[in-house]
Residue, then its C-alpha position, 0 to 999 in steps of 0.5 A: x654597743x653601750x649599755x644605756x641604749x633604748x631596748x628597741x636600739x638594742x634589738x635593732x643593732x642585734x638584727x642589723x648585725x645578724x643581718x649583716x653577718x648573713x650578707x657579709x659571708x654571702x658577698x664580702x666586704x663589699x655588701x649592700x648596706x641598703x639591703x642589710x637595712x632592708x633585710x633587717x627592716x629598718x632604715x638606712x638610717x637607722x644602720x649607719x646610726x649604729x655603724x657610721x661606715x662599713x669599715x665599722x660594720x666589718x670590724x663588728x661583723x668580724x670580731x669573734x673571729x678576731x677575739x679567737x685569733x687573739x686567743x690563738x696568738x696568746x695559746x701559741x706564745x712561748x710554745x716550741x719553736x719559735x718560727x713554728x708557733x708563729x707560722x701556724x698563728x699567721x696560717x690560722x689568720x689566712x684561714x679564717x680571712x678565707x673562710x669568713x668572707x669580708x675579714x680581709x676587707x675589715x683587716x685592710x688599710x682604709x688611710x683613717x689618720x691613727x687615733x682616729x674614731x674609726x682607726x682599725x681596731x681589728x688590725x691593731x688586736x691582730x697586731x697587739x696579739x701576734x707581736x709577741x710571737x714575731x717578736x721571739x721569733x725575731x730574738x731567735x734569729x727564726x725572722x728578719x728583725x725589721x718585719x712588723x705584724x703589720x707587714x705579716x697581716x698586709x700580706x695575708x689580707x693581699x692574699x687572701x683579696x687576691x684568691x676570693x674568687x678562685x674556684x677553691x680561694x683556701x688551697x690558692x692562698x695557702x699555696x701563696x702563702x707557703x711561697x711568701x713564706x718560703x721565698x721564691x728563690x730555690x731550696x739550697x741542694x741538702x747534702x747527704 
């Protein structure tokens, strides 16, 4: 929120996002915004001057959340195995798109033209962050050389949509996971 706004617009982007964040983590992706608006006491208005679409709205609502994946990536980069570091970065991503109800809905796809003023800025910090992880991971051999971050996130965010109303959606989307990650065929017979 730039700087040079009047205080009352300050105070009033600080009390629709507390607002938000609160319904967001009650009903994801898909809260009210008229009873954001009406919570926060202000008009409808008044939330879409500050947030123009929900996608805007999730990717505020979400954004400490996506800085400290993004610390993550950069804490995890260049440490141990390479195929390691990157899994347990990715089983992070699942686990806050999990726990932090409405993450997934601002990480998906909305079809915005690239470059476009409401392009995903949380995809593409998720993205930036987690490249250099598949990338060496990809240089050891430890991944296929045409997945993107971009394929990783699709999946997660799939996931994790696909389990939100799981009566325990946290032990269903790391066990989807896990297969994503293994594979379905089964493990080859170790010899001894």
């Amino acid at each position: 929120m730039p700087e040079r706004q009047r205080a009352d617009a300050r105070r009033n982007y600080a009390r629709i996002l507390a607002v938000a964040e609160a319904e967001v983590a009650a009903h994801g992706g898909g809260a009210s915004l008229e009873q954001i608006a009406r919570t926060a006491g202000v008009g409808s208005a008044t939330v879409r001057r500050h947030f123009p679409s929900r996608r805007a709205l999730l990717e505020a609502v979400s954004r400490e959340r996506i800085d400290a994946l993004c610390v993550r990536a950069r804490d995890l980069t260049g440490r141990g195995d390479s195929r390691d570091a990157l899994l347990e970065w990715l089983d992070d991503v699942v686990t806050y798109c999990v726990s932090a109800r409405g993450l997934a809905a601002a990480l998906t796809y909305d079809g915005a033209e690239p470059e476009s003023l409401y392009e995903n800025s949380c995809s593409a910090a998720l993205e930036e962050a987690g490249a250099p992880l598949l990338h060496r991971a990809a240089q050891d051999g430890a991944m296929a050389p045409d997945v993107t971050v971009t394929d990783l996130i699709t999946l997660i965010v799939g996931i994790v949509l696909a389990t939100e109303n799981h009566p325990d959606p946290a032990a269903r989307a790391d066990r989807l996971f896990r297969l994503a990650v293994a594979g379905l065929s089964p493990q080859a017979p170790r010899s001894p």
